[in-house]
N, C-alpha and C positions, 0 to 999 in steps of 0.2 A: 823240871816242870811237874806237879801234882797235881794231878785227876784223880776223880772216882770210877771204880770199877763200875760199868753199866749194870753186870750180873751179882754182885755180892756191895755193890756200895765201900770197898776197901779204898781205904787211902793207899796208893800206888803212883810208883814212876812210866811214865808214859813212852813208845819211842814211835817218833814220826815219820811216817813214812813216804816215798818220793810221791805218791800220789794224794798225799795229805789227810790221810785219813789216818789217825790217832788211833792205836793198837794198844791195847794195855795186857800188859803179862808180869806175872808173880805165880811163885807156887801156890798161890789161895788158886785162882785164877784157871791154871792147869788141871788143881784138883778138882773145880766147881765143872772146868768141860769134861774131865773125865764119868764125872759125875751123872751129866745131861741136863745141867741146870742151866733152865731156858728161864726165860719173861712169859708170863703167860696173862691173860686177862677174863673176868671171869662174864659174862653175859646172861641176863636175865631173857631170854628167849621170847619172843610175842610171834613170832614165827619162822616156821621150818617149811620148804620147800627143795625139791631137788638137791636135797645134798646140803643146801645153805641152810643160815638162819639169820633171821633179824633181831635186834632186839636191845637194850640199854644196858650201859655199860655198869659195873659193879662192883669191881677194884681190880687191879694187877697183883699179880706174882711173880715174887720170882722161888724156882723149884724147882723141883724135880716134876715131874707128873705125877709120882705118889703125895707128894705134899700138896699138891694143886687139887688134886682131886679131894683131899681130905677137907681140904677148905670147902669145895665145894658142895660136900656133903653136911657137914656143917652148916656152910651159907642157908642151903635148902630146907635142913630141920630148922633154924631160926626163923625160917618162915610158916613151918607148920606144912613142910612138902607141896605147897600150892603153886609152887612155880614151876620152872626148866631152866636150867644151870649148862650154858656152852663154855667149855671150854677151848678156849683159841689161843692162838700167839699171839703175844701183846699188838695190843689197839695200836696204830700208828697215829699217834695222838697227845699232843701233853698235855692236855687236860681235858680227858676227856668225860668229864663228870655230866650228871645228866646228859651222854650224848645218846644218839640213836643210829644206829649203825647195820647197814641193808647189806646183805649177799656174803654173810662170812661164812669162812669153811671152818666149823668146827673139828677138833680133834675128839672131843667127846661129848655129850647130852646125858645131861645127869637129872634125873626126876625119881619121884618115887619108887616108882616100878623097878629101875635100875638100881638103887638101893637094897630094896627088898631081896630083890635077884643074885646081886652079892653076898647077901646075909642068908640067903638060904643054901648057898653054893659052901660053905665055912662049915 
């Protein structure tokens, strides 16, 4: 049986498990979790409260957190820094294009200021 790797897209042999849920393993696979390569999705923020944030979704990744975050600072200069960039665990969603999505827990909040901050830290 051939699937796709959820986290690298690899064409891979699958093996099924008694509770039916589809496991995929190859050394691509082993290296990527050694790695920390997660799914991550990126959120244009329109609001932060208690920890959360709300706000429309803006593409998936998959990455590490250094390459996630590089996107995302990227994302933000292609806007001229006028936004707020969360980074979360991928949306649980398949398509979730123009969605809007209330009470996430970001892993990080990337705007201007946070840019600057890093780049003076260097």
């Amino acid at each position: 049986m051939q699937d796709k790797c959820p986290m690298t897209d690899c064409s891979l042999n699958v093996k099924e498990y008694c509770n039916k849920q589809i496991v995929p393993y190859t050394e691509e696979c082993e290296l990527n979790k050694n790695l920390k390569i997660i799914q991550y999705s990126l959120i244009n923020v329109t609001k932060e409260k208690n920890n959360s944030i709300s706000g429309y979704w803006i593409q998936n990744h998959t990455g590490t957190i250094e390459t996630v975050k590089d996107l995302a600072n990227r994302t933000l200069l292609a806007n001229n820094n006028r936004i707020k960039i969360a980074i979360i665990k991928q949306v649980p969603n398949t398509t979730p294009l123009l969605d809007y999505f209330h009470d996430l827990k970001p892993i990080i909040v990337i705007n201007k200021e946070t840019i600057e901050n890093d780049n003076s830290s260097k």
